[in-house]
Chimera marker file (.cmm) of the C-alpha trace (Angstrom):
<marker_set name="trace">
<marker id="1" x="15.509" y="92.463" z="181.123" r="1" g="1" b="0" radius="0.5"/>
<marker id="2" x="14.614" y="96.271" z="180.650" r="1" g="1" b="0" radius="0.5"/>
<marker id="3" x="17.436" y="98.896" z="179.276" r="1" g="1" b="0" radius="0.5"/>
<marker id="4" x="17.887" y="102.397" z="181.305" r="1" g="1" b="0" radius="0.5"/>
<marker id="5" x="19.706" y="105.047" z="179.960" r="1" g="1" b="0" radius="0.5"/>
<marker id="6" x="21.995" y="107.539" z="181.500" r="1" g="1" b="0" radius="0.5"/>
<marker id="7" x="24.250" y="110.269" z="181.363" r="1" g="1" b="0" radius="0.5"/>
<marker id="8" x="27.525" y="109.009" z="183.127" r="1" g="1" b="0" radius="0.5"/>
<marker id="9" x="30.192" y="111.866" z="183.228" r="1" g="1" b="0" radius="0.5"/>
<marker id="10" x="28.899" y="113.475" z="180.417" r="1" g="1" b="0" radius="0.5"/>
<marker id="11" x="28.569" y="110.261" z="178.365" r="1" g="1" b="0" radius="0.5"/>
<marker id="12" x="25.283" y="108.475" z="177.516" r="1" g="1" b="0" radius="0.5"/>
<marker id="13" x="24.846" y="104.423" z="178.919" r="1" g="1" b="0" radius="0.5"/>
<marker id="14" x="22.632" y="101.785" z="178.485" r="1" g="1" b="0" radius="0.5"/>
<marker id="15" x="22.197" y="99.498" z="181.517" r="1" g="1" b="0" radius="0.5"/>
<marker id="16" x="20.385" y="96.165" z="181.446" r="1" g="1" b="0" radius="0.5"/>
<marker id="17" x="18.776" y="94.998" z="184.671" r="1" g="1" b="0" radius="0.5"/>
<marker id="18" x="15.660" y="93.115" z="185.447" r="1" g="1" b="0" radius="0.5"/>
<marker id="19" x="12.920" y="94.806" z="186.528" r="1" g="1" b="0" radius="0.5"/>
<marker id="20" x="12.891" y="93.957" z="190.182" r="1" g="1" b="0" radius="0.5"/>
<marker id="21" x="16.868" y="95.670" z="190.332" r="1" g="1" b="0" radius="0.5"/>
<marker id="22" x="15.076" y="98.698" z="188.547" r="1" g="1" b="0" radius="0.5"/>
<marker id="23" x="12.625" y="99.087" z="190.838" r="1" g="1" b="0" radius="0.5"/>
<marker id="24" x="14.940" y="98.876" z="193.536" r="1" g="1" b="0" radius="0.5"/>
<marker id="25" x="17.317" y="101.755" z="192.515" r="1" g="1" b="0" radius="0.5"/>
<marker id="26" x="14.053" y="103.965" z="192.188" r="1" g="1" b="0" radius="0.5"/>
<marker id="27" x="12.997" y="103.397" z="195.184" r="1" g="1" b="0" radius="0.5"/>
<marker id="28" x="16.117" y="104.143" z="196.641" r="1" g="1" b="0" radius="0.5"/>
<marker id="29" x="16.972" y="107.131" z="194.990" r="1" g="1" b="0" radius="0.5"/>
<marker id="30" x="13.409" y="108.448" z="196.268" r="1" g="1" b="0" radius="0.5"/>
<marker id="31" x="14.274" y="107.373" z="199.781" r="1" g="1" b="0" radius="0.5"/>
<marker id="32" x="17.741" y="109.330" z="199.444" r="1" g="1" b="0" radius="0.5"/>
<marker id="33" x="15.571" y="111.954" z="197.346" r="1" g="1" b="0" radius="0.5"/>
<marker id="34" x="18.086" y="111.726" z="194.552" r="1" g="1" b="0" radius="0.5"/>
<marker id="35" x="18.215" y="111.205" z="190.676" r="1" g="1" b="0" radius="0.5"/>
<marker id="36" x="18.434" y="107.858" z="189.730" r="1" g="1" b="0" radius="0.5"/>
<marker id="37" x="21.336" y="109.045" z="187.222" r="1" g="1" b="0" radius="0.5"/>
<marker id="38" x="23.061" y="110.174" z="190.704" r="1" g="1" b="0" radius="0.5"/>
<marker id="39" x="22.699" y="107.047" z="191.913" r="1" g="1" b="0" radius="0.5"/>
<marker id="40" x="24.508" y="104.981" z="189.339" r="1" g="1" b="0" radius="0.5"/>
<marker id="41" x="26.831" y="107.301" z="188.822" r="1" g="1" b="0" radius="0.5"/>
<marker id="42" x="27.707" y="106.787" z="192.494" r="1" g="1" b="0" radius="0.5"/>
<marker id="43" x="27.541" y="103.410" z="191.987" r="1" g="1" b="0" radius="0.5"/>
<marker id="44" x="29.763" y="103.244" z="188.807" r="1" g="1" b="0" radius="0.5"/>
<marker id="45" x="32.238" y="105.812" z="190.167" r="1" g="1" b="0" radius="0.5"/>
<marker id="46" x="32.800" y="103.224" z="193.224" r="1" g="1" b="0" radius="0.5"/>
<marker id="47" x="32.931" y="100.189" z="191.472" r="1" g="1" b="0" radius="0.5"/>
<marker id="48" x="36.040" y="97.875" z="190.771" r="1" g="1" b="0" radius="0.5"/>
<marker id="49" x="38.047" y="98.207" z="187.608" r="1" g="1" b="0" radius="0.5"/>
<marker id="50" x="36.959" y="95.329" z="184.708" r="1" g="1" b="0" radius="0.5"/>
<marker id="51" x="33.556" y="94.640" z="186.655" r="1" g="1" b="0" radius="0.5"/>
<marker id="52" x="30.944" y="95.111" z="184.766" r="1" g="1" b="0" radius="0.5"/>
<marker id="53" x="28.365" y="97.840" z="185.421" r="1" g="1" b="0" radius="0.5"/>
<marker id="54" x="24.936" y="96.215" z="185.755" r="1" g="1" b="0" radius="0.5"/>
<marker id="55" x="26.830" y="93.443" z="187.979" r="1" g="1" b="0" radius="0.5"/>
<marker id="56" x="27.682" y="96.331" z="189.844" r="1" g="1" b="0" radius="0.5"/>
<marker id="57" x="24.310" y="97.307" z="190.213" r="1" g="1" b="0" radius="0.5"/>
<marker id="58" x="23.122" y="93.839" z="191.192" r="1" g="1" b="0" radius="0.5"/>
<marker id="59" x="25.596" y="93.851" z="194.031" r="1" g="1" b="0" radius="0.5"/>
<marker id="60" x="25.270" y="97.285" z="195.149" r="1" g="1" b="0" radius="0.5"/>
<marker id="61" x="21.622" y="96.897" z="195.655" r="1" g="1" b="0" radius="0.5"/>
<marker id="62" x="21.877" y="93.382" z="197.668" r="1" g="1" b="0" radius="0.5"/>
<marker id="63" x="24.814" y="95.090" z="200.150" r="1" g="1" b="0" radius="0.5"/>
<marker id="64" x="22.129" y="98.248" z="200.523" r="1" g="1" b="0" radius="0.5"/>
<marker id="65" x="18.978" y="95.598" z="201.722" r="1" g="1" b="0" radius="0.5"/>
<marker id="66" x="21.395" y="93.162" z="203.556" r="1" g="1" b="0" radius="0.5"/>
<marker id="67" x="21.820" y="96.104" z="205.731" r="1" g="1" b="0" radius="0.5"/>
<link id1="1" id2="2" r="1" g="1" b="0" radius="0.2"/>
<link id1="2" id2="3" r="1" g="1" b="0" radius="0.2"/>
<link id1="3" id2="4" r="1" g="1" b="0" radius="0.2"/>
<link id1="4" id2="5" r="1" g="1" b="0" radius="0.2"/>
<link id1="5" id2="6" r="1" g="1" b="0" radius="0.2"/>
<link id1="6" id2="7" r="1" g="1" b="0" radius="0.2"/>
<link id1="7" id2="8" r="1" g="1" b="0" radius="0.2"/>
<link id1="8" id2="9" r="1" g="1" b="0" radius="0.2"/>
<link id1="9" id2="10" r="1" g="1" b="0" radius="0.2"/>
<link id1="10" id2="11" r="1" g="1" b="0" radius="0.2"/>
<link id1="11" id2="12" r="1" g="1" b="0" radius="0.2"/>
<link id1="12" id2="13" r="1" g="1" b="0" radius="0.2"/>
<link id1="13" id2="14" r="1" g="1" b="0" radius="0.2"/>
<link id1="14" id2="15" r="1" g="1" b="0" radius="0.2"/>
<link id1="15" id2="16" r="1" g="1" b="0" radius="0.2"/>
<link id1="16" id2="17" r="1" g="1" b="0" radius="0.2"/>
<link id1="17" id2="18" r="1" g="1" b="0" radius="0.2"/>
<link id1="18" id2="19" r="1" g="1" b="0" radius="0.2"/>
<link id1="19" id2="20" r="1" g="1" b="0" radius="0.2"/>
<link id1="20" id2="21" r="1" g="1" b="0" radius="0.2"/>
<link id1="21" id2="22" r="1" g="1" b="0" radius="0.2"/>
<link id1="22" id2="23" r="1" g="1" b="0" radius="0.2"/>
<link id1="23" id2="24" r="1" g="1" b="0" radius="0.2"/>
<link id1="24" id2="25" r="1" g="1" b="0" radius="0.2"/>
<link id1="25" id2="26" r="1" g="1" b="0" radius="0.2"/>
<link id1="26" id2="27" r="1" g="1" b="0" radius="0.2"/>
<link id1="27" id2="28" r="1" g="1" b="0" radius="0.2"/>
<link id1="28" id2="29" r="1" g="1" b="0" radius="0.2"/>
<link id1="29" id2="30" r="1" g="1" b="0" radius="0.2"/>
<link id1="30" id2="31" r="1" g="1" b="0" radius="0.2"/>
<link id1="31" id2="32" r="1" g="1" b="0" radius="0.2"/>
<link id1="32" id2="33" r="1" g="1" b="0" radius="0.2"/>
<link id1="33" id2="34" r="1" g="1" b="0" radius="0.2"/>
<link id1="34" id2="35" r="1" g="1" b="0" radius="0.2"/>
<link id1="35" id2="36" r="1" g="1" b="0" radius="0.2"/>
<link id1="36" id2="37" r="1" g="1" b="0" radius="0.2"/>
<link id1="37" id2="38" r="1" g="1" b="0" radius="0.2"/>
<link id1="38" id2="39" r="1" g="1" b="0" radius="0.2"/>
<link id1="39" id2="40" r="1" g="1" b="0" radius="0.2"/>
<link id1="40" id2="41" r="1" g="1" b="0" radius="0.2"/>
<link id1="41" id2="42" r="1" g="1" b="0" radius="0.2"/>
<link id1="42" id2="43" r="1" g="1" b="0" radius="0.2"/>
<link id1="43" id2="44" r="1" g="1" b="0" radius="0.2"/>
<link id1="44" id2="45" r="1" g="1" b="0" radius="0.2"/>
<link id1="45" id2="46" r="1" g="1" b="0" radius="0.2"/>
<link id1="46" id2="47" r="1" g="1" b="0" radius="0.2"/>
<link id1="47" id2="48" r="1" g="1" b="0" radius="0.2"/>
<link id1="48" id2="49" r="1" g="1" b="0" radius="0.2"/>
<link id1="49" id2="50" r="1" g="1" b="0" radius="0.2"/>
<link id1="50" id2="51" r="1" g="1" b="0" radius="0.2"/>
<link id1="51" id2="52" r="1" g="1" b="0" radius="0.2"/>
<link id1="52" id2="53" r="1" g="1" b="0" radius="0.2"/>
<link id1="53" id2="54" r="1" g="1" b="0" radius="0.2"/>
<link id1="54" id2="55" r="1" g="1" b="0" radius="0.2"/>
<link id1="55" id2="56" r="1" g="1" b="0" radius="0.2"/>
<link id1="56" id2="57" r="1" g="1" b="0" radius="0.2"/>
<link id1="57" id2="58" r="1" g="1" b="0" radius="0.2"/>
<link id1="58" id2="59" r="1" g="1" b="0" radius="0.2"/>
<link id1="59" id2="60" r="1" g="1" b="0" radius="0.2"/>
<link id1="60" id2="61" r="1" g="1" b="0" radius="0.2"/>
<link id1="61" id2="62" r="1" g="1" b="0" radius="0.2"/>
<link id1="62" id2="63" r="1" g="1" b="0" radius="0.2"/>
<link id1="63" id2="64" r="1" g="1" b="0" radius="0.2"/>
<link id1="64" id2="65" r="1" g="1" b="0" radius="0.2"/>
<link id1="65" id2="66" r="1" g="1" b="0" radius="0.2"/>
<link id1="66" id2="67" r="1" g="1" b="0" radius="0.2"/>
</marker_set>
């Protein structure tokens, strides 16, 4: 597991996610040429009430390659 951290609506996180899930978002941000930051924040903004972020992530990223 690896920690990222970022500014989420003004507010600093920590998000734990293996390495393979971190690589992903970066190399989707580039692909959407976006900050990663943007990214989650998309990604947290969208995501249901009482699930937890970095689950989020996970989830996110396997509907985005399933494509």
């Amino acid at each position: 597991m690896k920690k990222i951290s970022v500014s989420l609506s003004g507010h600093q996180t920590s998000i734990s996610l293996e390495p393979e899930f971190i690589s992903a978002l970066q190399e989707i941000a580039k692909t959407h040429s976006i900050p990663i930051a943007r990214l989650i924040g998309e990604i947290d903004a969208n995501r249901k009430i009482g699930v937890n972020l970095s689950s989020a992530i996970r989830v996110w990223i396997l509907n985005y390659f399933s494509k």
